[in-house]
FIDREN-565085 format. One record per atom (N, C-alpha, C, O): x, y, z; residue in one letter. Coordinates in steps of 0.1 Angstrom, whole numbers, plus 5000, padded with zeros to 4 digits. Layout:
% FIDREN-565085
XYZA
...
***
This chain:
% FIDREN-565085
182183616196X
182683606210X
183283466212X
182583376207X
184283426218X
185283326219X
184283206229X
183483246238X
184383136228X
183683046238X
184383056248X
185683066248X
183283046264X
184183016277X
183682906284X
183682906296X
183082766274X
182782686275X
184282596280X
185382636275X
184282486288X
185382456296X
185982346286X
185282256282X
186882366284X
188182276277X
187982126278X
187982096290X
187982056273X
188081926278X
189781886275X
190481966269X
190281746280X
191681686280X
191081536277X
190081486281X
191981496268X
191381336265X
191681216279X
191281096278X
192681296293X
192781226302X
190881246309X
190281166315X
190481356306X
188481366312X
187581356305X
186481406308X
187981256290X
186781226286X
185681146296X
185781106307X
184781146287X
183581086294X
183380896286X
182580886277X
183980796290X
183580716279X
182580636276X
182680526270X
181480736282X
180480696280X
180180726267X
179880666257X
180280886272X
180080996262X
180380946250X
179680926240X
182180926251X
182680906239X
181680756230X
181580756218X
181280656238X
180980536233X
179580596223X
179580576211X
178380696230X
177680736231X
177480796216X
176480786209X
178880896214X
178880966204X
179380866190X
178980866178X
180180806195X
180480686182X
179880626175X
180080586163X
178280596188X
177380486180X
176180626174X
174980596172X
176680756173X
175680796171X
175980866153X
175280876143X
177280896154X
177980996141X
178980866133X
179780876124X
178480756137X
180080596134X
178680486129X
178780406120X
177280516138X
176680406137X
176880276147X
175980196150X
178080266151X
178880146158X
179580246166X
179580366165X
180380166178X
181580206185X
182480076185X
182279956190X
183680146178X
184180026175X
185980086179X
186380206180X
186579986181X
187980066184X
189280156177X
190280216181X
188680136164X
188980196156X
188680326155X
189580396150X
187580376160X
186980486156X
187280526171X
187480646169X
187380516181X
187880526193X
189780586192X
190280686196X
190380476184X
191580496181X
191780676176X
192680746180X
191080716168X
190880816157X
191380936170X
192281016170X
190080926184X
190581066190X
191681046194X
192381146195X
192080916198X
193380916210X
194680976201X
195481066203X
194380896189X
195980966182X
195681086177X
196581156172X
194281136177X
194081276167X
194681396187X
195281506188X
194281326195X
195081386211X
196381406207X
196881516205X
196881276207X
198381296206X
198881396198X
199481496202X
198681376185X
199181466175X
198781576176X
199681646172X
197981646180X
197481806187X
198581816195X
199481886192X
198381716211X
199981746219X
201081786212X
201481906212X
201581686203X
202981706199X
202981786190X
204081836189X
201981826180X
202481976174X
202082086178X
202582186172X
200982106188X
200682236192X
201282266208X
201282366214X
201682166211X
202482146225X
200882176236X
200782266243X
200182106234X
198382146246X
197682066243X
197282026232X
197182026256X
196481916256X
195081956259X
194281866261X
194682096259X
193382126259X
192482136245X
192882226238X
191382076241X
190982026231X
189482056232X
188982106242X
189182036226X
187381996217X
187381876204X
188481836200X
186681846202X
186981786191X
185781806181X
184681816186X
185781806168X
184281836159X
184681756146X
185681726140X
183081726143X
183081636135X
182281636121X
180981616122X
182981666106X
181681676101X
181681576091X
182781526089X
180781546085X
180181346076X
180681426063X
180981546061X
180581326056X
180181316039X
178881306037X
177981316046X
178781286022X
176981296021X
177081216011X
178081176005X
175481186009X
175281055995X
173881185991X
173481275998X
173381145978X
172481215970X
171581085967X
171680995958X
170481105978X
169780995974X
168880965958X
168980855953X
168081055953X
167081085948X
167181255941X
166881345949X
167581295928X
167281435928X
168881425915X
169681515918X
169181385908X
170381375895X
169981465885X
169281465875X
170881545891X
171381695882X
169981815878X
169681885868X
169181785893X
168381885894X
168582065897X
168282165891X
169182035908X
169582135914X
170282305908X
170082415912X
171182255896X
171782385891X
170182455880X
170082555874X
169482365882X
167982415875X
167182465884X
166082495880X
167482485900X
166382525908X
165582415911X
164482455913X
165882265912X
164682175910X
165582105929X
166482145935X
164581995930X
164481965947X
165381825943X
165281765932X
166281805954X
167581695960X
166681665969X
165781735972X
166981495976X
167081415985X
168581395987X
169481355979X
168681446000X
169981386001X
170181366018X
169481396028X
171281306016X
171981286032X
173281286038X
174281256031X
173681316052X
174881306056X
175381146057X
174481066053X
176381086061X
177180966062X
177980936071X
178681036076X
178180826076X
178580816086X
180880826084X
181680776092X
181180876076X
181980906070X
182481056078X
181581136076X
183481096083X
183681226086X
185481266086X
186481196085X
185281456086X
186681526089X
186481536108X
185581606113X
187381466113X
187781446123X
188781546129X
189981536127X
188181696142X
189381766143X
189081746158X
188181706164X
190281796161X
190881836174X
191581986175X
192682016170X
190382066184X
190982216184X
191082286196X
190382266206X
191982366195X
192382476205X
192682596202X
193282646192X
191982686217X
192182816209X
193582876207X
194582806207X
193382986206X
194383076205X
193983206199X
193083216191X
194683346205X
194583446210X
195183546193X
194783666193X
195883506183X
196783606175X
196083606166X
196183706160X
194783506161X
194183596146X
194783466140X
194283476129X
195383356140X
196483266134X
195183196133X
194383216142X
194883096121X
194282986121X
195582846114X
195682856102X
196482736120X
196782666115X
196182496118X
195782446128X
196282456106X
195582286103X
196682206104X
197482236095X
196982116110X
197782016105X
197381846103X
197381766113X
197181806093X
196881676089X
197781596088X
198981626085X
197381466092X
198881366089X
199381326077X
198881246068X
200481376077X
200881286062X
200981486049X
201281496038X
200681566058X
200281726051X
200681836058X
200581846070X
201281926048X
202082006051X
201182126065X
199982136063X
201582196072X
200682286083X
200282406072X
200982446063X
198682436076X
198182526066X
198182646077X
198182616089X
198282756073X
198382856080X
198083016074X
198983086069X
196383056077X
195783156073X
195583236086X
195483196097X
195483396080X
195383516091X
194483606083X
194383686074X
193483516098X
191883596101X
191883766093X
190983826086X
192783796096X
192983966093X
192984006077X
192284086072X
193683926071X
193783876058X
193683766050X
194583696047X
192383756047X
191783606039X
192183646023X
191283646015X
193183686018X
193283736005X
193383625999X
193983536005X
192583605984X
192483555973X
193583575968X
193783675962X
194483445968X
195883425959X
195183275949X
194483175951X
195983335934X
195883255922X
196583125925X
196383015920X
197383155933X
198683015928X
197782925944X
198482825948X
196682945951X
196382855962X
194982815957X
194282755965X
194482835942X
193582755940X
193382615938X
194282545932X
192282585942X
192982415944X
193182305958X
193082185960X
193482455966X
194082365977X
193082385991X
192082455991X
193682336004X
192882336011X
193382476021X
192782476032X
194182576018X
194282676019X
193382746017X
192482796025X
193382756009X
191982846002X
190582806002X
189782895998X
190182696006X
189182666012X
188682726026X
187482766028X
189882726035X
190382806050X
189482946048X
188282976052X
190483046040X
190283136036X
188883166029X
187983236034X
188683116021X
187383126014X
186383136026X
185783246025X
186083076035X
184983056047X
185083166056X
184083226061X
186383196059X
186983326069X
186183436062X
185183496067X
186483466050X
186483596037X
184883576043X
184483656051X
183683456039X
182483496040X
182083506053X
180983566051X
182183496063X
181983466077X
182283666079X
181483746083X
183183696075X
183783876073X
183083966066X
182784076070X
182683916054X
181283976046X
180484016052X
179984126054X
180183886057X
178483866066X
178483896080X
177583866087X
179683966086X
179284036096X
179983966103X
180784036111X
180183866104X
180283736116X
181583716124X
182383656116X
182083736135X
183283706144X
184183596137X
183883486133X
185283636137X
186483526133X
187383536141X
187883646144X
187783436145X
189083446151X
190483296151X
190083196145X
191383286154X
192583226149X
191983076162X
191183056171X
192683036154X
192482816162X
193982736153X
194682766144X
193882656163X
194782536162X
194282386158X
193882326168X
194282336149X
193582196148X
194582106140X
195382146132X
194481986143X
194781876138X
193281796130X
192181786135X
193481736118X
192681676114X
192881556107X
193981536101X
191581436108X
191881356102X
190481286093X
189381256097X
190981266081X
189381206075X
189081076070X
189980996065X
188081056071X
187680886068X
186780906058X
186080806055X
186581066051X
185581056038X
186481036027X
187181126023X
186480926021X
186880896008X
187181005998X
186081055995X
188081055992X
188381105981X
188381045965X
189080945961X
187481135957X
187081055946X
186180965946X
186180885936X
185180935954X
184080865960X
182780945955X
181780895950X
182981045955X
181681155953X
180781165962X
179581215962X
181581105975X
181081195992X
181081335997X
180381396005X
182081375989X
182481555992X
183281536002X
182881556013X
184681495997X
185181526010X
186081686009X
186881716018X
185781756000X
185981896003X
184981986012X
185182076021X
183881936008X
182581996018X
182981996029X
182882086037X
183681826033X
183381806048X
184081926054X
183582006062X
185481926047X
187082006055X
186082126055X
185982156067X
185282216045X
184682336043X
183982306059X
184382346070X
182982256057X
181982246069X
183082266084X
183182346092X
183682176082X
184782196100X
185082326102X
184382376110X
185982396095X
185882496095X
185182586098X
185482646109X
184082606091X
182682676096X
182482646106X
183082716115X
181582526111X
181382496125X
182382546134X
181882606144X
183682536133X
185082596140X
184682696145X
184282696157X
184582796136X
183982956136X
183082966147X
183083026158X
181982886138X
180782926147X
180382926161X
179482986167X
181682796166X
181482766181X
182182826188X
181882856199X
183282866184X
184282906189X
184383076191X
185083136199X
183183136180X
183583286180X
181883376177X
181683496175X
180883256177X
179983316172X
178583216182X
177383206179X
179283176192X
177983136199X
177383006196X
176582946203X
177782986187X
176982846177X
175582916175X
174482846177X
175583016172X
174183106166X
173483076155X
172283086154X
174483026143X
174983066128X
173782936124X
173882836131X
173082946117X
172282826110X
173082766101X
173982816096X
172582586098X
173082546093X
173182606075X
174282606069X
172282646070X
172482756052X
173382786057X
174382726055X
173482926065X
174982996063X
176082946067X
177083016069X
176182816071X
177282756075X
177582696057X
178682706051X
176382646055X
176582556038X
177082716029X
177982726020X
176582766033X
176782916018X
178582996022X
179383046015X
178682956036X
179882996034X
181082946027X
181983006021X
180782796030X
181282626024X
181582626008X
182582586003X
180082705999X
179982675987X
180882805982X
181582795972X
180682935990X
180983055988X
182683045986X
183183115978X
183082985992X
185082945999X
185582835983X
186682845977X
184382745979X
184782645969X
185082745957X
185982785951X
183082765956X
183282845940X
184482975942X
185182985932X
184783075954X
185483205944X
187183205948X
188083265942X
187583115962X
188783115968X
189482955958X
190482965951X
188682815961X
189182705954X
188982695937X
189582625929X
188082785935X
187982775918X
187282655913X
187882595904X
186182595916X
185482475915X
183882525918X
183482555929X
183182515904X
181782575905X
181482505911X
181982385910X
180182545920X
179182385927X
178082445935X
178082545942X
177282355931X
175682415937X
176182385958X
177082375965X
174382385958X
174682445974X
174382285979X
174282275991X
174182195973X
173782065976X
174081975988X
173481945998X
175781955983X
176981885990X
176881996003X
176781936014X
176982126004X
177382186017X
176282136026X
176582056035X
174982176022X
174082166030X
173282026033X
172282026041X
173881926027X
173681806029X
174481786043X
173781736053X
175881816045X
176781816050X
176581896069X
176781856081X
176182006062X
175482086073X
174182076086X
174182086098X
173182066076X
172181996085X
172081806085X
170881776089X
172681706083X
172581616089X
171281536083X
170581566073X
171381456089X
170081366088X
169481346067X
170081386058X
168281266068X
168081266054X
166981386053X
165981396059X
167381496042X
166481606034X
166081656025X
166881696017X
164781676022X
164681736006X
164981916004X
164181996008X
165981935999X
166282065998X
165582135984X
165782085973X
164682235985X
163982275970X
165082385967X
165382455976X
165482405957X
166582505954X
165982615945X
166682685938X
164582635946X
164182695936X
164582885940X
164582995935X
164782845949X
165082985957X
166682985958X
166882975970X
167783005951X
169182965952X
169282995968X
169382915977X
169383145968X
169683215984X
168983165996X
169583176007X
167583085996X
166783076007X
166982946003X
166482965993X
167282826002X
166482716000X
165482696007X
165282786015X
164582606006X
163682576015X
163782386020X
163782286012X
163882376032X
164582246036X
163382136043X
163082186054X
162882046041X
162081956047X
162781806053X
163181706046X
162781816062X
163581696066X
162681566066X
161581566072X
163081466061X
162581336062X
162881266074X
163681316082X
162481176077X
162581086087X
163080916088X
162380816090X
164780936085X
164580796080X
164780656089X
165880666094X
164480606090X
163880436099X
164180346090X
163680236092X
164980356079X
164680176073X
165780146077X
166580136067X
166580106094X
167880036094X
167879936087X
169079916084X
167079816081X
167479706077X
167979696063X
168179596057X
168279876058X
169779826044X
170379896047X
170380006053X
171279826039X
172679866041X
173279946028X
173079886017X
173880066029X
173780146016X
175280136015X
176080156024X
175680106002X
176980125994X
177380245984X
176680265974X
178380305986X
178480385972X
179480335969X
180180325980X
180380265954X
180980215948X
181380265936X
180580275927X
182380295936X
183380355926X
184080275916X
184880185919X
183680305903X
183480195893X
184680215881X
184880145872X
185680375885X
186580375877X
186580485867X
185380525864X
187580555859X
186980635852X
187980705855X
188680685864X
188080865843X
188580985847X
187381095842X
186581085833X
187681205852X
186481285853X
187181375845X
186381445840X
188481405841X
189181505842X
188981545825X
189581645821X
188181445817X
188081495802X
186381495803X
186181525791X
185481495808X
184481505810X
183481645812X
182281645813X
184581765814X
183581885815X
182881895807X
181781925812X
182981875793X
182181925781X
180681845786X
179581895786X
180981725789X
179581615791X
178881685805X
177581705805X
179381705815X
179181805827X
178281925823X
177181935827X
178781985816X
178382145810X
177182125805X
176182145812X
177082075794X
175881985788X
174482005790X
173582065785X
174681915804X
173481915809X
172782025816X
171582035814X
173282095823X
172682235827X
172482325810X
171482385807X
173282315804X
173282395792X
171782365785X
170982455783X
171482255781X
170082205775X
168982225783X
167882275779X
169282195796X
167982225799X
167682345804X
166782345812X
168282485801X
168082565801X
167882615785X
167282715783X
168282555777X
167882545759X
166382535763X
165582615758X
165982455768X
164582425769X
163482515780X
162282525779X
164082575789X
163582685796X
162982805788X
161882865788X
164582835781X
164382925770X
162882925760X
161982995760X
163082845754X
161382805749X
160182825755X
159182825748X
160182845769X
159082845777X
159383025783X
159083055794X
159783085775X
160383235785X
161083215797X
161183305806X
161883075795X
161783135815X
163383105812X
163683065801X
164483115824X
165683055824X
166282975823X
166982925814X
165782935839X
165682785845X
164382705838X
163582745830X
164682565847X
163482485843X
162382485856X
161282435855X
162882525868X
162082505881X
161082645879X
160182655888X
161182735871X
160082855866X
158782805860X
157682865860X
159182675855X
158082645848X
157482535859X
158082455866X
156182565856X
154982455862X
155282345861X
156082335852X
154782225866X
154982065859X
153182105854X
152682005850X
152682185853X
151082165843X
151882205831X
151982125822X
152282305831X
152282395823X
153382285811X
152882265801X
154682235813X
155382115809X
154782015806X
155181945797X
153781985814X
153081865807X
151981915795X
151881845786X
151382015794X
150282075789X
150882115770X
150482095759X
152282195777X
152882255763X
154482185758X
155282245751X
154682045764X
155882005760X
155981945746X
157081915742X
154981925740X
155181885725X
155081955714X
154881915703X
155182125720X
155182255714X
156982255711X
157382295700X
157882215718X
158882275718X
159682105703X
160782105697X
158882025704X
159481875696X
160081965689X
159382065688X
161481965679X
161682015672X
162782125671X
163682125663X
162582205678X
163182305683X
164682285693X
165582365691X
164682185701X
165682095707X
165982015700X
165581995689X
167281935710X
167281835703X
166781805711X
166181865720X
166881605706X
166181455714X
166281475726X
165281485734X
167781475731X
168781435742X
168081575754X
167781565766X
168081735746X
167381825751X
166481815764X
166481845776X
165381745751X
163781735759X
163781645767X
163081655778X
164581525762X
164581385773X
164781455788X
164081455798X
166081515786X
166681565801X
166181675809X
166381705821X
165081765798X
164081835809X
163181725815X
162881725827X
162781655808X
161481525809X
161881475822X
160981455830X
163381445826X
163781375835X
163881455849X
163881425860X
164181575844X
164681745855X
162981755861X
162781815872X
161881705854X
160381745858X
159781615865X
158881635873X
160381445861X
159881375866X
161081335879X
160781245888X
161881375879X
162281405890X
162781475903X
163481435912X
161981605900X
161581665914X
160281605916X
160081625928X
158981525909X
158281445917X
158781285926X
158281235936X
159881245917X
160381135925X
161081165938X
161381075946X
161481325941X
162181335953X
161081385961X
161281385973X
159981425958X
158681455968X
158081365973X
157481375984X
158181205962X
157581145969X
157981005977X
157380925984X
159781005971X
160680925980X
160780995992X
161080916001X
160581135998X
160381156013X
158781116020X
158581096032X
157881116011X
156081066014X
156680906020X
156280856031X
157580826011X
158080696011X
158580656029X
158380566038X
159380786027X
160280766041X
159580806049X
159180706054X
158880906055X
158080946065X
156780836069X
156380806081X
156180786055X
155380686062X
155480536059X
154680456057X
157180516061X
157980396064X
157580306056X
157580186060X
156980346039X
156580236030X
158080226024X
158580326019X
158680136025X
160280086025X
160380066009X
161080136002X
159279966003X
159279915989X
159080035981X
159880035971X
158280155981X
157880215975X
159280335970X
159580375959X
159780355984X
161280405981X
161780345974X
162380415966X
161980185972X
163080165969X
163080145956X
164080155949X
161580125950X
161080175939X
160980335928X
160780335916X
161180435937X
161680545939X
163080565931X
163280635921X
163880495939X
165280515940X
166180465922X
167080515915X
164980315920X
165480225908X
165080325896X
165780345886X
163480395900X
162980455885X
163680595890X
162880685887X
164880665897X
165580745893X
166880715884X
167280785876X
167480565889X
168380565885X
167780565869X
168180655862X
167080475865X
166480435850X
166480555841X
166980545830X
165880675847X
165980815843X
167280885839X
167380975831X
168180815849X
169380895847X
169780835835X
170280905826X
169680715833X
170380655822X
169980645809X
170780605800X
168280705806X
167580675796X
166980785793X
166280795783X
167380915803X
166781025797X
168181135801X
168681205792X
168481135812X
169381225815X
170381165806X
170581215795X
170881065808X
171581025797X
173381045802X
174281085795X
173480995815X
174581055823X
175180895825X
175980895834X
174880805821X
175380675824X
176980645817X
177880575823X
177080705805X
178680705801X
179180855793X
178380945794X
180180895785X
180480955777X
179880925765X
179280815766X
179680975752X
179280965741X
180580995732X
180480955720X
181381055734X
182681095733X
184080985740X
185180975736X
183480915750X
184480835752X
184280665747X
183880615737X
184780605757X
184980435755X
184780375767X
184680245767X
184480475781X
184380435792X
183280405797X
182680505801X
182480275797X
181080275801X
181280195814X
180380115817X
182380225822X
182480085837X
181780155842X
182680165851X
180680255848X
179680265856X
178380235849X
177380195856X
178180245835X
177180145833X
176980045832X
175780005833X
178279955828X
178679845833X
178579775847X
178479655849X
178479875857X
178379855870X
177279795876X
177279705884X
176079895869X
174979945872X
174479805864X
173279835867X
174379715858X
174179635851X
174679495862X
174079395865X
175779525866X
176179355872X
175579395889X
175279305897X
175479515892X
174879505904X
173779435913X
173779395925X
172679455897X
171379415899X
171279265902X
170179215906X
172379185898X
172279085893X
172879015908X
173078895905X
173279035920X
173479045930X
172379015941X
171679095945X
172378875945X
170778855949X
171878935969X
172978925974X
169779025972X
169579115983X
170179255978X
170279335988X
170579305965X
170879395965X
169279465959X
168879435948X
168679535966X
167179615957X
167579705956X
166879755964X
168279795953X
167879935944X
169279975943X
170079945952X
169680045929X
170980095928X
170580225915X
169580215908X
171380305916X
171480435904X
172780455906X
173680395912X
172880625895X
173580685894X
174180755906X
173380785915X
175080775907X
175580895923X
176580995917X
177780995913X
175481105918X
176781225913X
176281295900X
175181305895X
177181315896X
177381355882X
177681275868X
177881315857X
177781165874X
177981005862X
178981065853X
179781145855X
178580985841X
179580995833X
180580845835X
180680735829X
181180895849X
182480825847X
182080825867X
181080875871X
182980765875X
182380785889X
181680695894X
181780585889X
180580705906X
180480655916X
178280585913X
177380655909X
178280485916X
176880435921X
176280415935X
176880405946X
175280425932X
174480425949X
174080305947X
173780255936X
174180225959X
173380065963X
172980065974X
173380115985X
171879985971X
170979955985X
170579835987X
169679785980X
171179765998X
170879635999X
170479626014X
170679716022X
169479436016X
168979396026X
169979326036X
170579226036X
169879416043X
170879356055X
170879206065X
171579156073X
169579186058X
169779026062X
170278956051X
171078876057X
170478926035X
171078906031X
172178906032X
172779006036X
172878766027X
174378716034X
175378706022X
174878656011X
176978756022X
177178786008X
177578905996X
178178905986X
176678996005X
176579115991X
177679185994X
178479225986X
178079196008X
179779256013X
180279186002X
180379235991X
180579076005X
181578965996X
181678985980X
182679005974X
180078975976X
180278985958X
180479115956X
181279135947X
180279215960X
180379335962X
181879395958X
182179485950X
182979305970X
184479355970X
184779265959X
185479335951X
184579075953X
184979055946X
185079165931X
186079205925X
183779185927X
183579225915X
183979385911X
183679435900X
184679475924X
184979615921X
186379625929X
187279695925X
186579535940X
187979555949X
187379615960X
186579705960X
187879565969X
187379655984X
187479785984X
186579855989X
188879845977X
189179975979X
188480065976X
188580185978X
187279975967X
186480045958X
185380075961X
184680155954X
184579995976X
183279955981X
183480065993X
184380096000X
182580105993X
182280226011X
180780176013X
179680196006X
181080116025X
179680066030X
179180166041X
179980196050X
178080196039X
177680356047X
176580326055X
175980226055X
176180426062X
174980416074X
174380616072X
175180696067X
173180656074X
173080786077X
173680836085X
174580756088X
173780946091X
174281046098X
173281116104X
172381126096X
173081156113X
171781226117X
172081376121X
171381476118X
173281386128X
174081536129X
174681576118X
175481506111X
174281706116X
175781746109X
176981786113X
177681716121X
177281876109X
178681906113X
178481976128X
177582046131X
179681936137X
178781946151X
180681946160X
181781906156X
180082006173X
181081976179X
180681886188X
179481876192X
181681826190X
181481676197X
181481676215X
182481726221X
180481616223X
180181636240X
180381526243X
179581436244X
181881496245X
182581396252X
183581416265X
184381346271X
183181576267X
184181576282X
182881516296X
181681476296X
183981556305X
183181546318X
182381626319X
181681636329X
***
């Protein structure tokens, strides 16, 4: 059912509202980020010819705690960012869904037909589509919109800024034709559903649902279809979190990618089971020097690490909930250590490129920076940092030693993907 919720015009914002919402999805209200609706207004005017609007907004995400659990069924920490796809929409009556971004060509899919074309994998077409196609499976109202968009999630950062565009979308849907009924999972499953079979890019449910429900969460994936989601509670404003991009190409790296899911399912196998979230942590601790031998080294290390770290993400949210700050951040260092000494995701073994372990090395050395790891999928890519916001500086050595273009200084997100309550 179409919403008959009242239109807003950027001549009746609220700017209170708007201040309101900036300092809540921005962290700050700053004029920049103020700037974002007025021209994301105009540019709606002048290519849709209407000045009647909404506007929705969905973050990036960071992975706090939880490195390369997930395709095993094992539990993520993760969070939204204050990083977002920025739209401005209007309806319309034909079934027509078109996007236009600045600087990008107008995308233009019909609700009626979400067909799976070969030559649109890849693109943000087919992402469109992909979400429509499941929203139609699953029963759920679609109908045609007009948006302009614009984003401030980094590409190549390992924020997801594919999730985000996926998530807008969805949310689109949901508000616009479905009541805003739809839970945040099937907002994420439609996201992951659009990636993996319309864009051609496998990927767990992680990034969607990071994206989707907001705020900081431990997602247990041991249930792929159900996850089960516990939200943390997080309070430590006094750091300041960086993810930092240290250089690299991802694009010879599948084999190192594959890898890792591949072994530790080598090692499941040993135990009867598939996955590795089948097996107990008794039962792993009890019978893991049955299997010496049978794997390899690298094998068992990265089950070792798949088992000691779904307890590091159980008990970095115990950390966050009862606001022991040190204990997280303790948490966070003996994940990263894991990734590097057991997962084993710190460079290629096959390449020459070690500038993220290289990273991860000059970081520490960074006085007020406490805690840094892996972010992502390593290899080659992005680190997490966490520094004290009273410390003076770490901006500074931070841009000398990687380049500004390279630093994204971040805040949580507490909404997910949402539509934005800035009219009168």
């Amino acid at each position: 059912m179409l919403s008959k919720e009242k239109i807003m015009t950027f001549d009746n914002i609220d700017n209170e509202k708007l201040r309101a919402v900036c300092n809540d999805i921005y962290g700050v209200c700053q004029r920049e980020q103020t700037d974002r609706f007025e021209e994301l207004f105009k540019m709606h005017k002048d290519v849709f010819n209407t000045s009647d609007v909404e506007f929705y907004s969905s973050p990036g995400r960071i992975e706090i705690v939880g490195n390369h659990t997930d395709h095993n069924g094992g539990k993520v920490l993760c969070a939204a960012i204050n990083v977002d796809t920025l739209a401005s929409v209007s309806t319309r009556s034909d079934g027509i869904i078109e996007v236009k971004s600045k600087g990008y060509p107008m995308l233009r899919v019909d609700v009626s037909k979400p067909d799976f074309s070969v030559s649109e994998i890849g693109t943000s077409t087919a992402l469109i589509k992909g979400v429509v196609d499941y929203f139609k499976r699953s029963n759920k109202n679609v109908g045609g919109f007009s948006a302009c968009m614009t984003s401030s999630v980094p590409k190549g950062a390992g924020v997801s800024s594919s999730s985000s565009f996926e998530l807008a979308i969805a949310e689109i849907l949901n508000v616009m034709y479905n009541d805003s009924e739809l839970s945040a999972v099937f907002k994420a499953k439609a996201s992951q559903y659009a990636e993996n079979t319309f864009f051609g890019k496998p990927c767990g449910l992680m990034d969607q649902s990071a994206i989707a429900l907001g705020g900081v969460n431990l997602i247990d994936f041991a249930d792929f279809d159900n996850p089960v989601i516990e939200k943390a509670h997080w309070a430590f404003d006094d750091l300041d979190i960086y993810v930092i991009a240290t250089g690299g190409d991802h694009s010879d790296l599948t084999d190192d990618y594959a890898a890792i899911p591949h072994e530790m399912k080598e090692v499941a196998a040993c135990f009867g089971a598939k996955l590795l979230h089948e097996i107990s942590p008794e039962k792993w601790n009890r019978d893991k020097q049955n299997i010496v031998g049978k794997v390899s080294e690298r094998a068992y290390l990265r089950a070792e690490h798949f088992f000691e770290e779904n307890e590091r993400v159980e008990n970095a949210v115990k950390a966050i909930d009862s606001k022991d700050e040190q204990a997280f951040l303790d948490i966070v260092n003996e994940s990263g250590l894991s990734s590097r000494y057991k997962l084993q995701n710190t460079y290629s073994p096959a390449g020459k490129n070690h500038n993220l372990e290289n990273a991860l090395d000059r970081v520490v050395k960074i006085e007020g920076v406490v805690a840094s790891r892996v972010h992502g999928g390593g290899f080659a890519g992005t680190i997490l940092v966490f520094a004290d916001k009273k410390a003076s500086g770490v901006d500074g050595a931070l841009n000398v030693m990687f380049g500004d273009e390279n630093v994204f200084k971040l805040a949580i997100r507490q909404s997910g993907a949402t539509k934005l309550n800035i009219g009168e």
